[in-house]
PDB file of the backbone (N, CA, C, O) and the ligand in Angstrom, with CONECT records:
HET     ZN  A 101       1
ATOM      1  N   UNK A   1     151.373  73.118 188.981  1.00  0.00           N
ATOM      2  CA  UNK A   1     152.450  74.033 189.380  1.00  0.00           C
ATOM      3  C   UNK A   1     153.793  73.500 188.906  1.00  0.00           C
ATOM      4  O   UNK A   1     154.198  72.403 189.291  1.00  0.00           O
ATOM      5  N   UNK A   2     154.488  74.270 188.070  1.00  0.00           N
ATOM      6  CA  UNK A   2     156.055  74.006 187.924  1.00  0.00           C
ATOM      7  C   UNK A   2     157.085  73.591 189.108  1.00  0.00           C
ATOM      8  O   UNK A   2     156.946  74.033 190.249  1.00  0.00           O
ATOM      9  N   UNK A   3     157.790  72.992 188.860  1.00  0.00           N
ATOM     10  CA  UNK A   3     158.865  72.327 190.054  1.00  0.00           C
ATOM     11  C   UNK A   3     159.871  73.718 189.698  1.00  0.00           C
ATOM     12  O   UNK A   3     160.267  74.054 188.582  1.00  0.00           O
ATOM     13  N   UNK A   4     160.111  74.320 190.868  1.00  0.00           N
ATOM     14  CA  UNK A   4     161.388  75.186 190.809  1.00  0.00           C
ATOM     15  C   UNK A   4     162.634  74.043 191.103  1.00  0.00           C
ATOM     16  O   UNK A   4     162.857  73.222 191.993  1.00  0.00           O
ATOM     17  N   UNK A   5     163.104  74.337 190.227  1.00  0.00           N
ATOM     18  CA  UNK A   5     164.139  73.589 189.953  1.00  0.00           C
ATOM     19  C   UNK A   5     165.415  74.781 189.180  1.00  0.00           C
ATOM     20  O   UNK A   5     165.773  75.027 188.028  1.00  0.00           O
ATOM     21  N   UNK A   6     165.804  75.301 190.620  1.00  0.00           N
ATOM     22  CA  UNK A   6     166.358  76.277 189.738  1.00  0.00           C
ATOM     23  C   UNK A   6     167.943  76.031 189.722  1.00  0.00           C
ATOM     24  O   UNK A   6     168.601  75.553 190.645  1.00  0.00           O
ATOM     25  N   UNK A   7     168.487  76.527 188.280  1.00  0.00           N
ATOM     26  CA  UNK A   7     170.174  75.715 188.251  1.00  0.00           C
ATOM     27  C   UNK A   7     170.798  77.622 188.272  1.00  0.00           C
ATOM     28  O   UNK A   7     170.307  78.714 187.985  1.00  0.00           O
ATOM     29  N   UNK A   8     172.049  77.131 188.766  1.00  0.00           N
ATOM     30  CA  UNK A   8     173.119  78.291 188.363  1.00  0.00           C
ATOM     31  C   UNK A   8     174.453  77.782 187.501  1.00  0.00           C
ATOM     32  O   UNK A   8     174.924  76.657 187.335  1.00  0.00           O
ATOM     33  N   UNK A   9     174.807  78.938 187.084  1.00  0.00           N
ATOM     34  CA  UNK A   9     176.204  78.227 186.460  1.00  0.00           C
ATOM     35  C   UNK A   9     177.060  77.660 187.407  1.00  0.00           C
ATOM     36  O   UNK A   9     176.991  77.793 188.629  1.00  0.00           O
ATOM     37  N   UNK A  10     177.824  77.055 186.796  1.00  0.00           N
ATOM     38  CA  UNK A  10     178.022  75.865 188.227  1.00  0.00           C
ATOM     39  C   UNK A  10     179.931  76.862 188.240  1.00  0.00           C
ATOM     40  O   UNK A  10     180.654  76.283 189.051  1.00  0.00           O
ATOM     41  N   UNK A  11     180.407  77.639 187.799  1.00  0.00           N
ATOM     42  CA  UNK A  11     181.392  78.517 187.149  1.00  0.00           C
ATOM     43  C   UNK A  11     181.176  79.552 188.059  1.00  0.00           C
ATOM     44  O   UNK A  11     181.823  79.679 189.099  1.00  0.00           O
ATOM     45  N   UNK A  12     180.088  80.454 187.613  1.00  0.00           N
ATOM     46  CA  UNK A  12     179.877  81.928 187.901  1.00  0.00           C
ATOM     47  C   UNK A  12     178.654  82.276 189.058  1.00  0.00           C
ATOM     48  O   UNK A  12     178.310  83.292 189.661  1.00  0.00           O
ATOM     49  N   UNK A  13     178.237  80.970 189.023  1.00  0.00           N
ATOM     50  CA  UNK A  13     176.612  81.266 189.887  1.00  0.00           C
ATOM     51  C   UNK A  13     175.747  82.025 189.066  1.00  0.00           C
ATOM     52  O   UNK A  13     174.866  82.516 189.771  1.00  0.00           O
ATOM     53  N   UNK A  14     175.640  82.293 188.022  1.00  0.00           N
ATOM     54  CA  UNK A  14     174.322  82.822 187.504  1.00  0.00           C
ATOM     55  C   UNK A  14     173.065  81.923 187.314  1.00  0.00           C
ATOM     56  O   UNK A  14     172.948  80.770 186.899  1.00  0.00           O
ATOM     57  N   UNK A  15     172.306  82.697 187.689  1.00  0.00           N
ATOM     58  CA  UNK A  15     171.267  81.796 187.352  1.00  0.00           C
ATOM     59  C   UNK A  15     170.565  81.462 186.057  1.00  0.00           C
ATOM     60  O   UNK A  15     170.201  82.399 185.346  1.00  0.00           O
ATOM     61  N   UNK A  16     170.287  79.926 185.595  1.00  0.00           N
ATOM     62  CA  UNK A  16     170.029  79.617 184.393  1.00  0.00           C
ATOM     63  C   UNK A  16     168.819  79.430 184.163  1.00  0.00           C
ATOM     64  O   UNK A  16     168.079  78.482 184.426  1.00  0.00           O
ATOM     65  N   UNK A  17     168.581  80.804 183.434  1.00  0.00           N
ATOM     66  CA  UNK A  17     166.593  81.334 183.324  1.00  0.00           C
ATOM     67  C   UNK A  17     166.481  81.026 182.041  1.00  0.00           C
ATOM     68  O   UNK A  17     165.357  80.675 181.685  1.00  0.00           O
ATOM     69  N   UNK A  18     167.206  81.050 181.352  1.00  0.00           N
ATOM     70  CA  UNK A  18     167.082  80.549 179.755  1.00  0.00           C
ATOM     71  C   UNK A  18     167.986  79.834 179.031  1.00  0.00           C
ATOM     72  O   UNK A  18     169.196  80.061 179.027  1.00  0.00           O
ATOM     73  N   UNK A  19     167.250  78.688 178.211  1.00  0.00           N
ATOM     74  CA  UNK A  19     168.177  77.933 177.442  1.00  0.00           C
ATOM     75  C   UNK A  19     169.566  78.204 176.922  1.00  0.00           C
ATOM     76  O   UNK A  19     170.687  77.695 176.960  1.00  0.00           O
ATOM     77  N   UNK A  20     168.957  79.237 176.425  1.00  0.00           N
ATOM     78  CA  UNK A  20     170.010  79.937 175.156  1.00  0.00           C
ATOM     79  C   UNK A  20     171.254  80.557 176.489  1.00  0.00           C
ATOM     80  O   UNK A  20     172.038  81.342 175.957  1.00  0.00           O
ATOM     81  N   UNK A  21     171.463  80.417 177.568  1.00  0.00           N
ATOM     82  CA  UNK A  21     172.123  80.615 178.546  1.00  0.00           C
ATOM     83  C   UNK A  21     173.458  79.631 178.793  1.00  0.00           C
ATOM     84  O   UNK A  21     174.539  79.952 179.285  1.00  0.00           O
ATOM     85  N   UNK A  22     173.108  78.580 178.386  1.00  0.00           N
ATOM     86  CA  UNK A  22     174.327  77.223 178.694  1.00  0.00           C
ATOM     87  C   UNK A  22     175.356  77.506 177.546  1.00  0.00           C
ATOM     88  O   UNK A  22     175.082  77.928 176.423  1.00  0.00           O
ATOM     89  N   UNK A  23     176.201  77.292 177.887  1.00  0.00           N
ATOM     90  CA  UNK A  23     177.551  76.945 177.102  1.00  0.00           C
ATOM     91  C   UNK A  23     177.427  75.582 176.563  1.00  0.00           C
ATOM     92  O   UNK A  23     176.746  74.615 176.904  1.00  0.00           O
ATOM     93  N   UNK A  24     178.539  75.845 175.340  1.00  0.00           N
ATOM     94  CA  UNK A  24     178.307  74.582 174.335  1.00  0.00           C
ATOM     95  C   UNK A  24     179.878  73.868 174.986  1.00  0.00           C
ATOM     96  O   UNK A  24     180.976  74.301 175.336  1.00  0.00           O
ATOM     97  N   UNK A  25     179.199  72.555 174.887  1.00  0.00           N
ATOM     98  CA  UNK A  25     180.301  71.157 174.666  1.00  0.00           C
ATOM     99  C   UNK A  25     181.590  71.291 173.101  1.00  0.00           C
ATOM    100  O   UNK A  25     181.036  71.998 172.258  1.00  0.00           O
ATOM    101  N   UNK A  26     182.473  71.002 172.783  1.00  0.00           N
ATOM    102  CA  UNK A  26     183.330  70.285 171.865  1.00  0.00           C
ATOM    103  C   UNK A  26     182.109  70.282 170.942  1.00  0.00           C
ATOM    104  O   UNK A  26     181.824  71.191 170.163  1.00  0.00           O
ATOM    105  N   UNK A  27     181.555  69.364 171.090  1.00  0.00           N
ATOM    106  CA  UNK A  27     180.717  68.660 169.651  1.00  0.00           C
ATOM    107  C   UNK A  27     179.326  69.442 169.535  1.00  0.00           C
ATOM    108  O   UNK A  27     178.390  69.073 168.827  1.00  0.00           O
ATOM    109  N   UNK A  28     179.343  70.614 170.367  1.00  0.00           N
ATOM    110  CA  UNK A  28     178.093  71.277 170.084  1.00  0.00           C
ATOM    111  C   UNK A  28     176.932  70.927 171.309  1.00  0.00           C
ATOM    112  O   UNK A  28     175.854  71.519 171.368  1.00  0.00           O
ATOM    113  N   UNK A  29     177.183  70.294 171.877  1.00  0.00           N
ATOM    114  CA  UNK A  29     175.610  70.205 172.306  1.00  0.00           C
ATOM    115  C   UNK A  29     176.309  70.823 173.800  1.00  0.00           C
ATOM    116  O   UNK A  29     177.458  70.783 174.239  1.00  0.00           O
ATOM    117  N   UNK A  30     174.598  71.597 174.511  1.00  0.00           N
ATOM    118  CA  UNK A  30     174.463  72.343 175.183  1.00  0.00           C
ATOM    119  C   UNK A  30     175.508  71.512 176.944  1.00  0.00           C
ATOM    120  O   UNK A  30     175.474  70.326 177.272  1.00  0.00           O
ATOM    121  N   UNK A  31     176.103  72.395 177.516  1.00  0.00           N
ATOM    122  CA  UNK A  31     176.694  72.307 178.895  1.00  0.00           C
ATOM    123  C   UNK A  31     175.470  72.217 179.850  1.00  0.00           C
ATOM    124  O   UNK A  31     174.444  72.888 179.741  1.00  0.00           O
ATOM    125  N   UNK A  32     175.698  71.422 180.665  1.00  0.00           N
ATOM    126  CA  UNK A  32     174.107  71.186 181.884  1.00  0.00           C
ATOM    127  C   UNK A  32     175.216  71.707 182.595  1.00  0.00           C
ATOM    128  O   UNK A  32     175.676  70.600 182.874  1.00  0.00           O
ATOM    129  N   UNK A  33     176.051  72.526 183.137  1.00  0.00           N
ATOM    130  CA  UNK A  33     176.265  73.058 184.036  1.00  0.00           C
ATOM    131  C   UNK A  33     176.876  74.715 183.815  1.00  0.00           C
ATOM    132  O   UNK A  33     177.028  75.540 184.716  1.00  0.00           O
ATOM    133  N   UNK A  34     177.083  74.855 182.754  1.00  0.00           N
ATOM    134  CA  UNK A  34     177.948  76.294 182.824  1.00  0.00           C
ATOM    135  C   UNK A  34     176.794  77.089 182.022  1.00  0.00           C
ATOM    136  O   UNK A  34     175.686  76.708 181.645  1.00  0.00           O
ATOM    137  N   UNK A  35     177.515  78.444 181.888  1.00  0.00           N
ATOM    138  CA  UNK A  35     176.744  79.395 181.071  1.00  0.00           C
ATOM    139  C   UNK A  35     177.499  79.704 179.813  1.00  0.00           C
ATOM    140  O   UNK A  35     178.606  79.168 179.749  1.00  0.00           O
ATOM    141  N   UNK A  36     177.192  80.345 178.944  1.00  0.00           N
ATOM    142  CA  UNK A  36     177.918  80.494 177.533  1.00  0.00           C
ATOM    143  C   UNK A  36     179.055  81.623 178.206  1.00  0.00           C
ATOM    144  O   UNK A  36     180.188  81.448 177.757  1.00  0.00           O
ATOM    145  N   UNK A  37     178.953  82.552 179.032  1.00  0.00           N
ATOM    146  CA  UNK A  37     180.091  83.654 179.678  1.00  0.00           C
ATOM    147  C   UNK A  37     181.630  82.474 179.571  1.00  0.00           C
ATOM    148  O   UNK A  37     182.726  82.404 179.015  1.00  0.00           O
ATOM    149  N   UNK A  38     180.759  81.719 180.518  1.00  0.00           N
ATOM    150  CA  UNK A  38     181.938  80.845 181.488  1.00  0.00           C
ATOM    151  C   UNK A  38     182.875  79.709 180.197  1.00  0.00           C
ATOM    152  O   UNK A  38     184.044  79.349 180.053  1.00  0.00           O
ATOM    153  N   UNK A  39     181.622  79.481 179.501  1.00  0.00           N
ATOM    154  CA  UNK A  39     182.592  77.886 178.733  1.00  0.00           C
ATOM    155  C   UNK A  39     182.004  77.683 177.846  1.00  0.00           C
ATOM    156  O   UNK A  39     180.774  77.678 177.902  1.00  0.00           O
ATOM    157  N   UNK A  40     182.872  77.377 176.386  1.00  0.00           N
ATOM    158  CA  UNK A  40     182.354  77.491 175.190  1.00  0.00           C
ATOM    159  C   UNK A  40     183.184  76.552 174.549  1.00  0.00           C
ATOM    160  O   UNK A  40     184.231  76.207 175.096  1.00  0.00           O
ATOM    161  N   UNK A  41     182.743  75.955 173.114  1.00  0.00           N
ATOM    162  CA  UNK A  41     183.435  74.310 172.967  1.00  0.00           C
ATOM    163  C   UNK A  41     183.889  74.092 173.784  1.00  0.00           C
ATOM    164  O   UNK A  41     185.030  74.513 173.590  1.00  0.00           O
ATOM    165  N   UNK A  42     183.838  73.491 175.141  1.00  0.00           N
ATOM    166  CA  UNK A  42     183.858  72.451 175.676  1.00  0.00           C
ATOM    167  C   UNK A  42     185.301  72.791 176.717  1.00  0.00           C
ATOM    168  O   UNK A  42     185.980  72.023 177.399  1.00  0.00           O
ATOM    169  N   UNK A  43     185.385  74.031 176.526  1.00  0.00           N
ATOM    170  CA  UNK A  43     186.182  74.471 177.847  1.00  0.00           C
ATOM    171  C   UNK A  43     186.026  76.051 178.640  1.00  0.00           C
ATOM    172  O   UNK A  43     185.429  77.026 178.184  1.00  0.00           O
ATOM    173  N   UNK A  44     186.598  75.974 179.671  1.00  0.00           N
ATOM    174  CA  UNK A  44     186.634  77.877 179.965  1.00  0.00           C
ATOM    175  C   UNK A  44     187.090  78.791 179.075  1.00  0.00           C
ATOM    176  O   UNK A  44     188.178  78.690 178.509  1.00  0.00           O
ATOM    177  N   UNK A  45     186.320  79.679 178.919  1.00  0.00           N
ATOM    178  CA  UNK A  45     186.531  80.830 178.078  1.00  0.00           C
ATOM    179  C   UNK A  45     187.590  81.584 179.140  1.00  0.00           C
ATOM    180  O   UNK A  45     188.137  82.505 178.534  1.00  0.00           O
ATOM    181  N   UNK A  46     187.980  81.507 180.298  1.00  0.00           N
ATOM    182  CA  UNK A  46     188.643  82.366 180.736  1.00  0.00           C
ATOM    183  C   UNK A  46     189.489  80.808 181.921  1.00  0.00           C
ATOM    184  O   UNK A  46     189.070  80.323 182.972  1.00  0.00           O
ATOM    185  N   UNK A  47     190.676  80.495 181.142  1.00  0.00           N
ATOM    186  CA  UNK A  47     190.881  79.158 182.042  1.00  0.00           C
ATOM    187  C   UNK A  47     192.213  79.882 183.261  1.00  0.00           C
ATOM    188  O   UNK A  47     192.806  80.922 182.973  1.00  0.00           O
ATOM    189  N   UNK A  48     192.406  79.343 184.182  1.00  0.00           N
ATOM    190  CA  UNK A  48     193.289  79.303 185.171  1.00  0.00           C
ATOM    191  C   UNK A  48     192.627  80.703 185.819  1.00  0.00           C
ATOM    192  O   UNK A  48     193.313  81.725 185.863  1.00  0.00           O
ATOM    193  N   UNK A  49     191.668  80.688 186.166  1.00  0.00           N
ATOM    194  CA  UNK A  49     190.849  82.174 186.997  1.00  0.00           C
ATOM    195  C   UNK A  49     190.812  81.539 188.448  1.00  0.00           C
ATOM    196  O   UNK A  49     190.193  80.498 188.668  1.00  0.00           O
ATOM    197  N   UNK A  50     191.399  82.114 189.268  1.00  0.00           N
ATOM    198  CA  UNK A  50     190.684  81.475 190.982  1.00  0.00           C
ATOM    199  C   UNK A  50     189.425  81.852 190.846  1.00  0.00           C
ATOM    200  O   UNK A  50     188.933  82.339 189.829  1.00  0.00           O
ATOM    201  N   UNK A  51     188.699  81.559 192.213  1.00  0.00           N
ATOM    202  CA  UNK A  51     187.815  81.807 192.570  1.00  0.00           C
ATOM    203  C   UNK A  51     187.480  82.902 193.337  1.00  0.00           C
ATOM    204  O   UNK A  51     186.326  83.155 193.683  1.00  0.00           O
ATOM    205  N   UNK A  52     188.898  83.863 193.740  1.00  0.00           N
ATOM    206  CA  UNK A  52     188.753  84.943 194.002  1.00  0.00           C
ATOM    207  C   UNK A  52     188.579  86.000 193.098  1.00  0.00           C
ATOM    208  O   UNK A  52     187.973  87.022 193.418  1.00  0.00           O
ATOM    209  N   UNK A  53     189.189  85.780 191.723  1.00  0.00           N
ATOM    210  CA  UNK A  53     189.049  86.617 190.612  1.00  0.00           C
ATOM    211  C   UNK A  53     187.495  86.684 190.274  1.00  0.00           C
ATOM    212  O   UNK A  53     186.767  87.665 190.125  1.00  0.00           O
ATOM    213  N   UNK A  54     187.220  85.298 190.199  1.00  0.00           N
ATOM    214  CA  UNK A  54     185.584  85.258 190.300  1.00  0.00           C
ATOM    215  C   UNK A  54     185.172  86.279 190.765  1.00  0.00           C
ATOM    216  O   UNK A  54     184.905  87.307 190.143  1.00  0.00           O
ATOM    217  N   UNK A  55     185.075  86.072 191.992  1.00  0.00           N
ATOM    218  CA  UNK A  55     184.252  86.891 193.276  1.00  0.00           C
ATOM    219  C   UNK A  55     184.292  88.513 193.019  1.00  0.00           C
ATOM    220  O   UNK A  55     183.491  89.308 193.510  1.00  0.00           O
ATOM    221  N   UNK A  56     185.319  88.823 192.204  1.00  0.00           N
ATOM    222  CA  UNK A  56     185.545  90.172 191.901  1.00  0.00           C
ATOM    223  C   UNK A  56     185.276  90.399 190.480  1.00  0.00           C
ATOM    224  O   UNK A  56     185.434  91.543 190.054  1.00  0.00           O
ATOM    225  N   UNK A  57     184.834  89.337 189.570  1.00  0.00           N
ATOM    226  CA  UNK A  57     183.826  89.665 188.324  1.00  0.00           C
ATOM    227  C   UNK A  57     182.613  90.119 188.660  1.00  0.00           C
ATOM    228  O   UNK A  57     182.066  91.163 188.304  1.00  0.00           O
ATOM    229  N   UNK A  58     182.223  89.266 189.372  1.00  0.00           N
ATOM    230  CA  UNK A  58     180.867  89.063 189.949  1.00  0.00           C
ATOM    231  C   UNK A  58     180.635  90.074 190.609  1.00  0.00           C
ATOM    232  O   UNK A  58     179.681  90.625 190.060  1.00  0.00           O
ATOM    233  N   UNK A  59     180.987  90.705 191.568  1.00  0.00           N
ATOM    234  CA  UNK A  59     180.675  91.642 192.419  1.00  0.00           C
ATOM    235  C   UNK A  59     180.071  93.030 191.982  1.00  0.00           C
ATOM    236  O   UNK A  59     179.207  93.625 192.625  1.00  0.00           O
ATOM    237  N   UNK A  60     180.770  93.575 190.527  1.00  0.00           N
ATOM    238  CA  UNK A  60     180.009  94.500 190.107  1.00  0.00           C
ATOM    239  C   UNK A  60     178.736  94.097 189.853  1.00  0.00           C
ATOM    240  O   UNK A  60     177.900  94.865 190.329  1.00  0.00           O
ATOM    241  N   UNK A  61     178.258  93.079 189.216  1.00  0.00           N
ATOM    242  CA  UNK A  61     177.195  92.610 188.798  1.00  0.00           C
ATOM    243  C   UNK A  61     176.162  92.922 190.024  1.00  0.00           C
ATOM    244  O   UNK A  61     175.230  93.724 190.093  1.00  0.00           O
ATOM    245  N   UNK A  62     176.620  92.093 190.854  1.00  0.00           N
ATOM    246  CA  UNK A  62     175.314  92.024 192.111  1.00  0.00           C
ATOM    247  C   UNK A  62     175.243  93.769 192.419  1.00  0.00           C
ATOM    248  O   UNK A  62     174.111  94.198 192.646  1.00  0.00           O
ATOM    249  N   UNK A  63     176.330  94.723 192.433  1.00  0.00           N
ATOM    250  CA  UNK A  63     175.755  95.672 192.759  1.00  0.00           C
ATOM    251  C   UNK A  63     175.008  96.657 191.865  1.00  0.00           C
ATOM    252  O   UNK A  63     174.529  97.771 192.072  1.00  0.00           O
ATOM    253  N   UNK A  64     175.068  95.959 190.933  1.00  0.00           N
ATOM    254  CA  UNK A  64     174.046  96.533 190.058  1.00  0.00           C
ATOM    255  C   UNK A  64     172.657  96.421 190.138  1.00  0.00           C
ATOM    256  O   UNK A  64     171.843  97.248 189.727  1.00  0.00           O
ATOM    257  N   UNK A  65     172.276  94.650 191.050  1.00  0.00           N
ATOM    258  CA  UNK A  65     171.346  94.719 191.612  1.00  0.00           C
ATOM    259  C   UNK A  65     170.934  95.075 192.758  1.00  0.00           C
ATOM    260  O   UNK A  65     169.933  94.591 193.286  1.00  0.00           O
ATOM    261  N   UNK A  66     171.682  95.988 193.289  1.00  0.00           N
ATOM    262  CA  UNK A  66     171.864  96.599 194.520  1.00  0.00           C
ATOM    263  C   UNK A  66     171.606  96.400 195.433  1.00  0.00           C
ATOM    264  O   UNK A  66     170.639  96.607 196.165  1.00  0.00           O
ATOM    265  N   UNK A  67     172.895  95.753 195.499  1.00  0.00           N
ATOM    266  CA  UNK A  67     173.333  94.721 196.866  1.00  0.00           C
ATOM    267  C   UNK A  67     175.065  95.953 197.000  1.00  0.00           C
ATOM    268  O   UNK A  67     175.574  96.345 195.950  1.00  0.00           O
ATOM    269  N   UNK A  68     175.662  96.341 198.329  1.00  0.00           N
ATOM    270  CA  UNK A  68     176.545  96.602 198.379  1.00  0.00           C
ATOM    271  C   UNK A  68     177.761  95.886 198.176  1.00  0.00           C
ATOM    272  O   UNK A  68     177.810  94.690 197.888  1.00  0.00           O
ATOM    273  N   UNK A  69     178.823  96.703 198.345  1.00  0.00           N
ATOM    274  CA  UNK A  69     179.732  96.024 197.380  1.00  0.00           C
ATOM    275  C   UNK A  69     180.511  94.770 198.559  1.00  0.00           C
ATOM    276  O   UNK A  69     180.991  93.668 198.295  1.00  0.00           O
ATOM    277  N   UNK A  70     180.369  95.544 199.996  1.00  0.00           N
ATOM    278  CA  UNK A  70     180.615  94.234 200.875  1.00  0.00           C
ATOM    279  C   UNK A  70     179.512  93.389 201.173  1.00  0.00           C
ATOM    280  O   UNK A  70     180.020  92.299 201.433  1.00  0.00           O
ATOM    281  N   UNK A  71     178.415  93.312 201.264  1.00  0.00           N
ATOM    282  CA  UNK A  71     177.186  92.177 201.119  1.00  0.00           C
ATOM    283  C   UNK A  71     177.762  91.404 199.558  1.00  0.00           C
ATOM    284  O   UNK A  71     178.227  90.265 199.515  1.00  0.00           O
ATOM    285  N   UNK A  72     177.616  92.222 198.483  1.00  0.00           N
ATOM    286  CA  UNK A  72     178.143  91.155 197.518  1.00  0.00           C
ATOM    287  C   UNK A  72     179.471  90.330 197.460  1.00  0.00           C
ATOM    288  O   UNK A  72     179.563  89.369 196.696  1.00  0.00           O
ATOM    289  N   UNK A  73     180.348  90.660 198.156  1.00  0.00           N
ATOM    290  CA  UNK A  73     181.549  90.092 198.044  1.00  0.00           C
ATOM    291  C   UNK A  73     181.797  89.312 198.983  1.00  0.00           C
ATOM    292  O   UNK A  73     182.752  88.549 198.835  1.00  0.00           O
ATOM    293  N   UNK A  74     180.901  89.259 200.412  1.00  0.00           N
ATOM    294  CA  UNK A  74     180.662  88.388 201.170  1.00  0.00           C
ATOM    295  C   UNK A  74     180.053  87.148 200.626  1.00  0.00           C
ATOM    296  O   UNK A  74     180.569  86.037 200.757  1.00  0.00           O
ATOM    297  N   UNK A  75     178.763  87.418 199.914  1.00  0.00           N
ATOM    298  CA  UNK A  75     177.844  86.244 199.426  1.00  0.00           C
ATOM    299  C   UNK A  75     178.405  85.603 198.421  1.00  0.00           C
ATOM    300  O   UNK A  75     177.965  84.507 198.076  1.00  0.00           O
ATOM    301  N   UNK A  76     179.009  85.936 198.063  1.00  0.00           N
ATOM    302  CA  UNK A  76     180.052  85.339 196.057  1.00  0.00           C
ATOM    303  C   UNK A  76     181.026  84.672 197.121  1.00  0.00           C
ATOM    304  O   UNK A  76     181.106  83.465 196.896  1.00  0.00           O
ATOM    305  N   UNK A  77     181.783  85.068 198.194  1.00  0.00           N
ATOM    306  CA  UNK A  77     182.619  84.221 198.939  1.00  0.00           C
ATOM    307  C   UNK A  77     182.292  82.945 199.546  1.00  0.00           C
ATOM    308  O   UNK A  77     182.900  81.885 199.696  1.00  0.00           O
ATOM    309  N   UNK A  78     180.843  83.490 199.924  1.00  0.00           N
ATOM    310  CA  UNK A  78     180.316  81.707 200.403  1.00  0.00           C
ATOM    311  C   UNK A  78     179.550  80.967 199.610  1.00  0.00           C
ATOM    312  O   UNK A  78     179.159  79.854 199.960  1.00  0.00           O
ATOM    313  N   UNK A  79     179.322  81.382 198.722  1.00  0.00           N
ATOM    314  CA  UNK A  79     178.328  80.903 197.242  1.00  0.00           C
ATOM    315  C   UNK A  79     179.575  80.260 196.614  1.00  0.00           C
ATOM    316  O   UNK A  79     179.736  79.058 196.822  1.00  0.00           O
ATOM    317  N   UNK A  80     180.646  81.046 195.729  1.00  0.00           N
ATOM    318  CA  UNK A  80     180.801  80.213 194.605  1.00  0.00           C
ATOM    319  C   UNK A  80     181.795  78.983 195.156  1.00  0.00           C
ATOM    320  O   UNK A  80     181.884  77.906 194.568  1.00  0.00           O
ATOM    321  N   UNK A  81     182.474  79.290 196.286  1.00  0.00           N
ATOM    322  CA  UNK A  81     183.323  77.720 196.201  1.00  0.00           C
ATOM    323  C   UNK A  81     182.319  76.929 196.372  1.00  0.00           C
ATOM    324  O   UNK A  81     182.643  75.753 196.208  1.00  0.00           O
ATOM    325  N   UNK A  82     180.833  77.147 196.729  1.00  0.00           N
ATOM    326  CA  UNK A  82     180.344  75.378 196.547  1.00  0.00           C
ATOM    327  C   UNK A  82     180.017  75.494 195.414  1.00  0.00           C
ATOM    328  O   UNK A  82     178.909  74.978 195.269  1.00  0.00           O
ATOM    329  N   UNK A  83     180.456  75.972 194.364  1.00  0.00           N
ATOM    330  CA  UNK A  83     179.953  75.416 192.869  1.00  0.00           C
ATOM    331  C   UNK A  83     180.774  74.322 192.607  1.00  0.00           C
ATOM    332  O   UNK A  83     181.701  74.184 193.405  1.00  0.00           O
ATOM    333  N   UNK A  84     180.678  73.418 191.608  1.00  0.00           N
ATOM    334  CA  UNK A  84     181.466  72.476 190.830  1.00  0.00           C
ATOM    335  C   UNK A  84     182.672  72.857 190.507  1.00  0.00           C
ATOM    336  O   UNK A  84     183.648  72.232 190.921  1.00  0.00           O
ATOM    337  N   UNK A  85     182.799  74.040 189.645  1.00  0.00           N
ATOM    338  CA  UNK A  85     184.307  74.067 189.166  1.00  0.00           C
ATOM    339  C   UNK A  85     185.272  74.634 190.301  1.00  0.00           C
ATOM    340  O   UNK A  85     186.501  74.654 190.235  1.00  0.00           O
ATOM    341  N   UNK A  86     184.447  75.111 191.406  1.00  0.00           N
ATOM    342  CA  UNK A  86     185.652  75.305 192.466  1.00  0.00           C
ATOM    343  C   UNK A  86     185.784  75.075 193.520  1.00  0.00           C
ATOM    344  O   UNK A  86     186.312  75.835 194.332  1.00  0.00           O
ATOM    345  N   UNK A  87     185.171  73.567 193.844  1.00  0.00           N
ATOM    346  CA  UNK A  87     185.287  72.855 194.660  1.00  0.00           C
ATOM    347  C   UNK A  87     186.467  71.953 194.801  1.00  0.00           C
ATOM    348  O   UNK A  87     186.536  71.170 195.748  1.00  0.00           O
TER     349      UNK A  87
HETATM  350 ZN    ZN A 101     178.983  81.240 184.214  1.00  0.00          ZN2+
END
């Protein structure tokens, strides 16, 4: 049995289901924490964003997986500040 070992962007909270998903470093090689959305050579593609702006990228998304738009904006509120970049 596989170890779930499951990562999110440590940025956006997405979850990282595929390689080709991480953002690249400066020198090319793959980010162990972000997604290609979030950070590309080796910085944010979108720098000085709170984490409330976040929460309101994100939010359409989840209701696409239909989650409402206050269930999603609740859960992105207590989800992403424990990520890395916005802690
Ligand atoms: Zn991301």
């Amino acid at each position: 049995m596989t170890q779930m070992n499951e990562k999110f962007c440590q940025s956006c909270g997405m979850p990282m289901t595929e390689e080709g998903l991480y953002g690249l470093e400066a020198n090319g090689e793959k980010s162990s924490d972000y997604c290609k959305y979030c950070y590309a050579e080796g910085k944010f593609v979108t720098e000085n964003l709170s984490v409330h702006e976040m929460v309101a990228i994100c939010v359409p998304h989840m209701k696409a997986q239909g989650f409402t738009e206050e269930k999603a904006t609740e859960m992105m509120n207590n989800f992403l500040p424990t990520l890395k970049r916005w802690k």
